[in-house]
N, C-alpha and C positions, 0 to 999 in steps of 0.2 A: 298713958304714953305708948305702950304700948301695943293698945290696939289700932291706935293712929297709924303708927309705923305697918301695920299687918295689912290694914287699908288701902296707905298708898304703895305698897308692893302688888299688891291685886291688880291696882289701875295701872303702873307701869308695863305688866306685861299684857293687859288687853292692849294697850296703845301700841306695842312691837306687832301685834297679831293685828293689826285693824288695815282694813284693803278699802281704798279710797275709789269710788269709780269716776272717770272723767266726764265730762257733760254733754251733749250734742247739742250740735244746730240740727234747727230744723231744715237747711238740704243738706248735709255733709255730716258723715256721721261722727263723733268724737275716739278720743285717744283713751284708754283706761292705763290710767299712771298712778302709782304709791306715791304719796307725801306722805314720810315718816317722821315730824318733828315733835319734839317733847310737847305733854299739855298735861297742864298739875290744876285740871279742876278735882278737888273731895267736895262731894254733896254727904253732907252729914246725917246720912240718911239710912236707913237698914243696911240698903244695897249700892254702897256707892261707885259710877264707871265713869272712866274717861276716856272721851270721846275725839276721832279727827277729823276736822270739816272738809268737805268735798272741795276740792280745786283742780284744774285743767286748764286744755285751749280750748277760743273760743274761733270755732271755724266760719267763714264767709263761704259762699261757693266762688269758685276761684274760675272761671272761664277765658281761653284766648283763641280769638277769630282767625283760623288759620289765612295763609297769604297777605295779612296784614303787615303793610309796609311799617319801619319799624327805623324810624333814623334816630331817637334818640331812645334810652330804655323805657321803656311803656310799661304805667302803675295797674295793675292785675287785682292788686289786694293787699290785707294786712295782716300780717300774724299776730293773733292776742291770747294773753292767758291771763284767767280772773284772777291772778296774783298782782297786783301791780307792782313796780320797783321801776320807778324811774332811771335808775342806772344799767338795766340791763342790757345784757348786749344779745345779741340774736342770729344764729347762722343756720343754716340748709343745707342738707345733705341727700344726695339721690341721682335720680335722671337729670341731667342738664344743671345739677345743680352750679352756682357761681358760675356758671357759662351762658346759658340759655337764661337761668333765673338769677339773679343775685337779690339780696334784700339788705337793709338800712338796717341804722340804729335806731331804728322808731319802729322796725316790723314792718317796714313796708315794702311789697313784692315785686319786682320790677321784670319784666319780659325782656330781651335784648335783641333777639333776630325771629327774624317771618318764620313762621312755621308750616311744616303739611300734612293736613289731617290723614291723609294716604298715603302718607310713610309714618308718621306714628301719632294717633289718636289722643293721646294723655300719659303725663309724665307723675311717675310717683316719688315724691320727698318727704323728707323729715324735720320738723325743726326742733332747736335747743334754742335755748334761755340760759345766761349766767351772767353774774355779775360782774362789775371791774375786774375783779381778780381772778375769775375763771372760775370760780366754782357756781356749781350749775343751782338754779333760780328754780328751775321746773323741767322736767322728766321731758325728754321729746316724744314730740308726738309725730304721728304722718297724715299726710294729706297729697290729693291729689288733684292737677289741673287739667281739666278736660279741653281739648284743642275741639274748635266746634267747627263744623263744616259751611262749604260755600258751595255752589256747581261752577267749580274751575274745571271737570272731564267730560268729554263729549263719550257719548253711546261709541264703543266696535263692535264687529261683527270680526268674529273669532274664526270662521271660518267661509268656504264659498258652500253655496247650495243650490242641488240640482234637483230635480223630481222630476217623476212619471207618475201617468195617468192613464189607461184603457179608453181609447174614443167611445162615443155614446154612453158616456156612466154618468150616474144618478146626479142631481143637485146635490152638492154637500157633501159630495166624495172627496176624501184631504187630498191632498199633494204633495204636501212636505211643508215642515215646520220651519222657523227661523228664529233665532234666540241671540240677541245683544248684550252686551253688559256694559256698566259703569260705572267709573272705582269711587263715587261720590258716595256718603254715609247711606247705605237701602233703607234708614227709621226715615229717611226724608224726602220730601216730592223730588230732592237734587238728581236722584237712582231711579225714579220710575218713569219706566218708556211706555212710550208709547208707538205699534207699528200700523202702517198704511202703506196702500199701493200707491206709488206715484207716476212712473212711467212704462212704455212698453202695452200691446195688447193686454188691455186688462178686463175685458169687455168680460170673458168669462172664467173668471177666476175673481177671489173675494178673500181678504185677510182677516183674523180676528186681530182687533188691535192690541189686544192686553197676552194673549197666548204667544199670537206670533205664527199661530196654526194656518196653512191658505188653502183653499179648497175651492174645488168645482161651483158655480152657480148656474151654468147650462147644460143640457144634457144633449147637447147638440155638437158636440165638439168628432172631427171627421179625418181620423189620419191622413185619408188618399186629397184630403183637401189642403189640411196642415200639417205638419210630424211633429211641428217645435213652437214654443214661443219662449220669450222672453220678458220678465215684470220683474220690475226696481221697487224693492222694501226699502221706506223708510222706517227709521227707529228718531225719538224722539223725546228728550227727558225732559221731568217740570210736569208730568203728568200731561203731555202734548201742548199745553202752551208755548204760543208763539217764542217766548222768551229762553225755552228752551234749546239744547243742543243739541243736532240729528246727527243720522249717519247711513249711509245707504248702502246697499248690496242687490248684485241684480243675480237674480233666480232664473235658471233652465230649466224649462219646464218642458216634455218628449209624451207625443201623442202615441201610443205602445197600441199594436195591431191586432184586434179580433176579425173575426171570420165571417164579414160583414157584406162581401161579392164572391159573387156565382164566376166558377172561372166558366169559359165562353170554348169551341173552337176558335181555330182562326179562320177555319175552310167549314163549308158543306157539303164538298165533294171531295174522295181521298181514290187518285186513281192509283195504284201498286200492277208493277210488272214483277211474277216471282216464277224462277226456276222450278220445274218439276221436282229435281233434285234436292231442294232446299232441304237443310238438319230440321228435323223435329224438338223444338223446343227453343228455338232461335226466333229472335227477330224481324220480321218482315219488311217493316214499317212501324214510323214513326208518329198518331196522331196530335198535332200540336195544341196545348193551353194556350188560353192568355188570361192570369186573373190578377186584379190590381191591388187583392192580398197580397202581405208574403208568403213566402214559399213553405213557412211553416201551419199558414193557415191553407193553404190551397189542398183541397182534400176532395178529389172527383171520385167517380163512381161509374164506372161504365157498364153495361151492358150490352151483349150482339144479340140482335133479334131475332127469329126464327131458327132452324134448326145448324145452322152455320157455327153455333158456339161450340160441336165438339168439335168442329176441324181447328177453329182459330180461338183465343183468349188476347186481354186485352189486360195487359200491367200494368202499374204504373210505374215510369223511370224515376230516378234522382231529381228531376227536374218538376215530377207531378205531372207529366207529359203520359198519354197513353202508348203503351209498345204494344205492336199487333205480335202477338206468338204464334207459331204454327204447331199445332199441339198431335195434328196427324199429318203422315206425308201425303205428298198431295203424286196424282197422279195424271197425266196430261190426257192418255188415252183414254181414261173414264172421263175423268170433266178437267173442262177448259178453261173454266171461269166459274168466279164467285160472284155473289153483289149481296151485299145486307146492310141494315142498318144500325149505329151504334148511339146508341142515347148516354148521356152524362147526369149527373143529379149531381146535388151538392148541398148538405147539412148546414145550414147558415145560422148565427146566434140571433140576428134579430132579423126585420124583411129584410132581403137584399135590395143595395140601392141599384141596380143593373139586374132588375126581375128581368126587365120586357127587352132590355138591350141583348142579355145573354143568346148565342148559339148551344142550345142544349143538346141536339143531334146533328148527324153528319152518314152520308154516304160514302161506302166504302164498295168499289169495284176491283176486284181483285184480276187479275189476266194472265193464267198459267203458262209459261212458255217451253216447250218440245226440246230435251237436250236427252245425248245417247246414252243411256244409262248402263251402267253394268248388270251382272247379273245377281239375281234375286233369288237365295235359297229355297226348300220351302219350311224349312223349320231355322231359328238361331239359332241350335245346337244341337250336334244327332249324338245317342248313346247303344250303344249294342253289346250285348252279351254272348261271348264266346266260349267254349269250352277248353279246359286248357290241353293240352297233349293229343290235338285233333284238327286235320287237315281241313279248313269250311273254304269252299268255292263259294258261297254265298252268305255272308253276314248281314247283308241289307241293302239297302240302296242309298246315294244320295242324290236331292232333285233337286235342280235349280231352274232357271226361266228368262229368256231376255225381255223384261219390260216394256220395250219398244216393240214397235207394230211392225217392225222389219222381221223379229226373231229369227235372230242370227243362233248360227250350230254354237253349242257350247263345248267346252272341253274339262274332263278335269284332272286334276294330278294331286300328289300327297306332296306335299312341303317336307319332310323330313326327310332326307335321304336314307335312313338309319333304320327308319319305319317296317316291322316286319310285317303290316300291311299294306296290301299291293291294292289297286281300283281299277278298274276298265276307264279306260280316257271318255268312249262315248256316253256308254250306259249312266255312269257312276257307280256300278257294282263293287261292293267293295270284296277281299278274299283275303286271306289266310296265307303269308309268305314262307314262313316255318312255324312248326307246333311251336304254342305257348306256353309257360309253365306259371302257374299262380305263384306256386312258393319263391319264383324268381323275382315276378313284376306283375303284380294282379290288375295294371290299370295301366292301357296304353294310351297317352294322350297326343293326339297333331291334329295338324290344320292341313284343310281341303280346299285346292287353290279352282275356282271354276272360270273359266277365258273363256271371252265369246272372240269369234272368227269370221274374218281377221281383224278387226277393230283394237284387239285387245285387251279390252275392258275386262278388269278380272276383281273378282269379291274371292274372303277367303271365311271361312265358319270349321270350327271348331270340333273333333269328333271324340268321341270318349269310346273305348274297350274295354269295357268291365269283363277280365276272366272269371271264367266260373270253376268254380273248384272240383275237381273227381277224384276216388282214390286211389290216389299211384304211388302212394308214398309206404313203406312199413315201419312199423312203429315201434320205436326206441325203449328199450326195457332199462330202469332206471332202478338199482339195487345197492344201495349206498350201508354203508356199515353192518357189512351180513358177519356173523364170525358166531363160533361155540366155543360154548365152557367145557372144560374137562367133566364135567360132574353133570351134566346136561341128561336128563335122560330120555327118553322115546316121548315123541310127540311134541317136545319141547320147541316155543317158534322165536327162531334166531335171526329172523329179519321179515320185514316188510317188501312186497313189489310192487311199482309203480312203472307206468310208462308213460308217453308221450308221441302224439302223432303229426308233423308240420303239416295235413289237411284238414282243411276248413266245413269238418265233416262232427256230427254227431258218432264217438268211437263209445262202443262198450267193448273193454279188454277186456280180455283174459289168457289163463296161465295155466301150462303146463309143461311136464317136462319133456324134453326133448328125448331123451335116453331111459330107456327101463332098467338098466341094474345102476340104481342108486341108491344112497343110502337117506335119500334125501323125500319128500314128496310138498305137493302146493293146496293150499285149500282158498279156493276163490273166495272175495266177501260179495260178488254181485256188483262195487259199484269201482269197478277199474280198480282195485288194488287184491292184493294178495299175502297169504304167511307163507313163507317156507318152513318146512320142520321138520325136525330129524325121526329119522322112522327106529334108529336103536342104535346108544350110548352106554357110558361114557367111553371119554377119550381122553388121551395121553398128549404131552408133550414132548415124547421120546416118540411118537410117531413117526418116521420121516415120509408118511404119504401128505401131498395138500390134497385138499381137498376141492373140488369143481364141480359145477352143478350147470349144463345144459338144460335153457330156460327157451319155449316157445312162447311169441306173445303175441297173439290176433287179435285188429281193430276190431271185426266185423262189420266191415263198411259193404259195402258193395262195387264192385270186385271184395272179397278179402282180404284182406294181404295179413301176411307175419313174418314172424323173424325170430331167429335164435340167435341166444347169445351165450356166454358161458362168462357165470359168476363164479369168483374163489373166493372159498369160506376157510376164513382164518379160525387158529388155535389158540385159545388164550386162555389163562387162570384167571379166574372170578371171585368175588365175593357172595355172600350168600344173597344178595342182591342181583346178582346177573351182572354187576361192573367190572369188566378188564380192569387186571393189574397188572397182568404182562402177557406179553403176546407173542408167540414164536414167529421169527423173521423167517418170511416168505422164500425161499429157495429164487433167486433171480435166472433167467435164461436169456444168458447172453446171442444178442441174435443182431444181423445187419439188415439191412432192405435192400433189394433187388437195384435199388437204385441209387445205394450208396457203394456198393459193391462193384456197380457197373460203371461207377464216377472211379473206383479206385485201379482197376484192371485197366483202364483208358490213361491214368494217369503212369502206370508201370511202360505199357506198348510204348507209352511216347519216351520215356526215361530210357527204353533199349532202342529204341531208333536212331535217337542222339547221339549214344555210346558206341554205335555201329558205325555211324556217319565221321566222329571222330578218328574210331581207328581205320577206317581205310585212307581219309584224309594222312593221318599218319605214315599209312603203308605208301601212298601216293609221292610222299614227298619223299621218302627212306630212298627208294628207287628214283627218283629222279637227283637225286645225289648222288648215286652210287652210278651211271649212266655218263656226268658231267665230271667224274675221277676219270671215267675212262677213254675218254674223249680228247683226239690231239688238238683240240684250238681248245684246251679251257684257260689256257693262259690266255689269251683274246676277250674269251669272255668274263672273264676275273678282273679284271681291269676296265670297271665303272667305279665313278664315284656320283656322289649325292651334289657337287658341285664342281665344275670347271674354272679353274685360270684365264684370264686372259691371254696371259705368254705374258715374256718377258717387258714389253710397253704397257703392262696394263697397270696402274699407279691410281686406278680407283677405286680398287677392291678392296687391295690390302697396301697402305704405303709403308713400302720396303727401304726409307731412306732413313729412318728410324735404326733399322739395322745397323745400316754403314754408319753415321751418328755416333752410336753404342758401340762398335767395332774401332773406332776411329779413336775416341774422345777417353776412352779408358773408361769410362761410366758406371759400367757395368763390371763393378766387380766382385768375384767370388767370395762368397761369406767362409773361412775356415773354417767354424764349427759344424757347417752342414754338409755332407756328402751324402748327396742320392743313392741309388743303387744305378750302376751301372746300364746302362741302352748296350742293346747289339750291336749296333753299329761301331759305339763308342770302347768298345771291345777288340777289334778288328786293330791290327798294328799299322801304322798308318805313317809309312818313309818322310824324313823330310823331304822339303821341298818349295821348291821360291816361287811364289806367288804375284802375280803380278798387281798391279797396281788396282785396276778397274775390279777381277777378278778373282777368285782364289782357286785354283787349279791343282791339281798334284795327281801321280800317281797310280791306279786303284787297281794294279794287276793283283797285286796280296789279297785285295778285297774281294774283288771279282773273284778267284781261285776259292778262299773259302767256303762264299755264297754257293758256287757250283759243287763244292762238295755236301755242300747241305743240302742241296738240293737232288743230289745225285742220291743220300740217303735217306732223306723225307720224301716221302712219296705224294704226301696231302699238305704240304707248304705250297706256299705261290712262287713262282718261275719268277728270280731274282732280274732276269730282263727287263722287268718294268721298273726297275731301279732309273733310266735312262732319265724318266720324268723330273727328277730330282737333284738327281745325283749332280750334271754338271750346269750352271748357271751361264747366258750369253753376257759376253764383254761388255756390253751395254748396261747390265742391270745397275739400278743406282747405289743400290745395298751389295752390289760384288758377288762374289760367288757364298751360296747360301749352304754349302758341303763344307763338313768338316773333315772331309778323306784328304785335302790338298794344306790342314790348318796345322801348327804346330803347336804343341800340345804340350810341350816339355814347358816349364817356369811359365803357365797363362795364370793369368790373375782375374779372367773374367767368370761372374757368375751369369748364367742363362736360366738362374731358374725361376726368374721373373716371367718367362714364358710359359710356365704353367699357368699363369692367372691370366694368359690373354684370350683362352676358350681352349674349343674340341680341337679348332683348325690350325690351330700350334704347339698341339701332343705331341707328337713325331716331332719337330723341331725339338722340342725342351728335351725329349730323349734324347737327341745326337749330340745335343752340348748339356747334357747332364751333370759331367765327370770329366776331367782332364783323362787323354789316354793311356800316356805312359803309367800312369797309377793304379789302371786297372790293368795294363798290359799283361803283364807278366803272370795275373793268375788265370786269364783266358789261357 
């Protein structure tokens, strides 16, 4: 019993472990699906296993004819699996699943609507198996239905196409491809095109029908004959039978230009009229092409025959046209005329079709014509060397020539007004206006203006004055950080001498000294420099001599020349190295220049001139005051003012109705807190008295009397007689009488001192009504 039991535990779990594979059709390949159901075979045998029999679907190949009309669902196939059970039921899951495909309770596959293989080839699904109750029969499997093609798309032509070709090129030379497509399945004849020519010259051109490639068949094809053609590709699916679907495109096809004609003249004979005068290197004339290339192919070649080709050259223009140049100036009075001849050639790629037609040469007469020319230097540019600091009456000459056969006088002059060389008008001698100096301006340049006469005709050329250098110059002794050590002894050299000479001369300097009792002496090295050195030390810093050293220093040029100078040789404490540490300050001597001095003494002269001019101005006026004291009209003359009155009518200067107003209305009245100081006039006791209505009137013997005593003892006062101006007002005035000698003065309640603030020309008023009189009476 028990080994029984051990037995079928073994088979039990080989049957959970066993993998069932599913079967295939032969065109569709099968599902591999597990069937795991119990199976209790024991083979009573050593070794006994339990096994699971293979089961799956059994696939059909499942095919739908795309564009097939489709009115009611259309049987495709069946779904089967080698299980049978008549109860089971059957569903689909996938692309188009229940929409596009639905299937029965029997398995069978039904199509629903048209389909298009070019928009989608084959749809993939799944199907199940289960019984009444839903549990599942058999494992799903997938499968799929291939939608099969029809030729429902005709051939396009996806884009337009144009080509070129070189005339006269080979048989078999391409043009240009052309390529169609069509969205019918390419495994099938429905996709394969086929191309041909169908309309348009096609005489020389030839397609491959399967590439599409089109290419040349003549080699005779002739830009100047044709430039363009045009041929219609057809395309053609079905492998080009009839039954198939075409599509057309028509190709541009551009005959592209080689260098296949001789360009020609257009003349044989090229007659030119040219000026004497003509610029050298200009244009004369124009020979003209004509070649039935284009202008990129036209490529002439000229040549002038006999010896005429150095006067004239022959360019070619922008146009491939020949330009005649004039390469030398032409002259009328040597020759008159030219005549030569100009031949053309032309490098062609194959014979030229216009061998025998072409004009390859051409006569060219040329005919100089006589016009008055200016004058003719005899060099473009003169140069001469002068010496500098040296008077030359004769630097050189310059020559010029009238061209013309009349030879007319010439004249010449310097263009530069500024030019310190001068020329003779006739000769053209030129000379020396003042000495030169190199170190100033070593290079005089102007222009030489030559007029012929009297025509006028005038040329101008260029002159150069290179000065030449001599020596005038003496030469600058150059002695920078000369100084001694305290501790310095005999021989010792406490500086270097150098100099410099501004002539453009070969200088060997040298040095010595200038002064025999020195403490100092020079020792040459031979190549322009020098040591100074002291002949016997040491020295002190308590010294109070400086020390100077009088230095001679000649170029030996020719002249000689030299020059002294005087070096000062500083004192300083050293290190055992010869380095300053400190250096005793040089004693300064203050000193002015002749010309600062002379600025200063010019500005004193003027400072006393000034001061002089003021005080007699002062004495001038002291006395003519002192003249006008003593003088019996200077009351007459003292009596101006800076402005006049009109009189009493005049009411447009000043209106004076303001017054009477103010005097009238009580307006005007006196502030208590403020008391002026007292006026003169207002001083003066002043009687009552009744005033009339218009005017105010009163009185002024008291007044009068005082004034005359004051006057009698002032001597430098003014003559109170010009009082009159004032004093009394006509009956007319609108404002009354404008005097306070005739007003009553005792209990006034008017203030006047708003007459301050109406300017200069009503001070004196504001005085006389400053203060009531009686107030101030009693302490006059």
């Amino acid at each position: 019993m028990m080994a029984w039991l051990q037995q079928w535990t073994t088979g039990l779990m080989a049957t959970m472990a066993l993998t069932v594979i599913t079967a295939q059709d032969s065109g569709l390949p099968g599902v591999e699906r597990e069937n795991l159901g119990p199976a209790d075979i024991v083979k009573k045998e050593s070794h006994p296993v339990l096994f699971r029999q293979k089961r799956g679907w059994i696939w059909n190949s499942l095919y739908v004819e795309e564009e097939k009309p489709v009115v009611t669902p259309l049987k495709i196939g069946r779904l089967k699996s080698d299980k049978s059970n008549p109860g089971g039921v059957f569903k689909i899951e996938g692309e188009g699943a229940n929409d596009i495909f639905i299937v029965d309770n029997k398995g069978d596959l039904f199509v629903t609507k048209s389909l298009d293989r070019e928009k989608k080839n084959a749809y993939h699904l799944t199907a199940m198996m289960s019984d009444a109750y839903g549990n599942r029969i058999e494992n799903p499997g997938e499968f799929v239905v291939q939608v099969t093609d029809i030729n429902d798309n005709t051939p396009v032509f996806t884009q337009s196409y144009n080509g070129s070709i070189e005339e006269r090129s080979r048989i078999g030379r391409i043009v240009v491809e052309v390529k169609a497509t069509d969205a019918d399945d390419p495994t099938t004849a429905n996709a394969e095109l086929r191309y041909s020519l169908t309309h348009g010259d096609i005489s020389g051109f030839e397609i491959d029908s399967i590439t599409g490639v089109i290419s040349c068949k003549i080699n005779t094809l002739d830009r100047e004959t044709r430039e363009e053609y045009v041929v219609v590709v057809k395309a053609q699916d079905m492998r080009g039978l009839a039954s198939g679907s075409t599509a057309t495109t028509s190709v541009t096809i551009k005959i592209t230009d080689i260098n296949d004609n001789i360009a020609s003249f257009t003349r044989t004979k090229y007659d030119l009229n040219v000026p004497e005068n003509h610029k050298v290197d200009e244009t004369i004339g124009i020979l003209e092409l004509v070649d039935k290339d284009e202008i990129q192919n036209k490529e002439p070649i000229f040549t002038i025959q006999n010896l005429n080709s150095n006067i004239f050259n022959i360019e070619p223009n922008h146009n491939k046209d020949g330009n005649l140049v004039l390469k030398e100036a032409l002259d009328f009075e040597k020759t008159n005329s030219y005549s030569f001849t100009v031949r053309m050639k032309e490098n062609v790629q194959t014979p030229a079709d216009n061998t025998n037609a072409a004009i390859t040469s051409a006569q060219v007469n040329i005919n100089v014509l006589d016009v008055d020319e200016p004058p003719i230097f005899s060099e473009d540019m003169y140069s001469f060397n002068v010496k500098e600091e040296m008077h030359v009456n004769n630097i050189g000459f310059i020559k010029a020539r009238d061209p013309d056969r009349a030879n007319k006088t010439i004249q010449f002059s310097i263009m530069q007004p500024d030019c310190p060389i001068g020329i003779n008008r006739l000769t053209g001698q030129l000379y020396t206006l003042r000495n030169l100096d190199r170190e100033d301006k070593p290079t005089h340049m102007f222009q030489v203006k030559a007029q012929e006469e009297p025509s006028g005709l005038e040329s101008v050329v260029k002159v150069n004055i290179n000065v030449q250098d001599v020596n005038d110059n003496e030469p600058e002794l150059r002695a920078d950080d000369i100084y001694i050590c305290e501790n310095d002894e005999s021989n010792t050299i406490i500086g270097t001498l150098t100099a410099t000479d501004k002539d453009d001369q070969p200088v060997a300097f040298t040095f010595s000294l200038a002064s025999e009792n020195s403490n100092f002496s020079i020792r040459n090295y031979g190549n322009g420099t020098a040591a100074l050195i002291v002949k016997q030390g040491p020295f002190s810093l308590d010294d109070p001599k400086n020390y100077k050293v009088d230095i001679r220093v000649s170029d030996g040029g020719h002249p000689s020349k030299s020059s002294v100078s005087t070096v000062s040789v500083g004192i300083c404490q050293c290190d055992p190295n010869r380095n300053r540490t400190y250096c005793k300050p040089e004693a300064r001597r203050m000193g002015v220049s002749v010309h600062a001095l002379t600025a200063i003494l010019l500005c004193i002269l003027t400072i006393l001139v000034i001061v002089i001019l003021f005080a007699m101005r002062k004495r001038y006026q002291k006395d003519s005051l002192a003249n006008m004291k003593n003088s019996g009209e200077i009351h007459e003359q003292l009596v101006t003012y800076d402005e006049e009155g009109g009189g009493e009518m005049d009411t447009n200067g000043y209106d004076v109705s303001i017054l009477t107003s103010a005097c009238h209305d009580g307006s005007l009245l006196r502030h208590q807190d403020h008391r002026p100081h007292p006026s003169l006039y207002a001083m003066v006791q002043k009687p009552p008295h009744h005033t009339q209505p218009t005017a105010c009137k009163g009185d002024m013997a008291a007044m009068i009397e005082v004034k005359k005593d004051e006057a009698d003892h002032d001597r430098d006062g003014f003559p109170y007689d010009t009082l009159h101006i004032y004093g009394y007002e006509g009956p007319e005035s609108l404002a009354g009488s404008l005097s306070s000698l005739g007003s009553s003065s005792t209990g006034s309640n008017l203030d006047y001192d708003f007459l301050n603030d109406w300017g200069p020309r009503f001070r004196t008023l504001a005085e006389l009504y400053g203060v009531d009189g009686p107030d101030y009476y009693h302490q006059y």
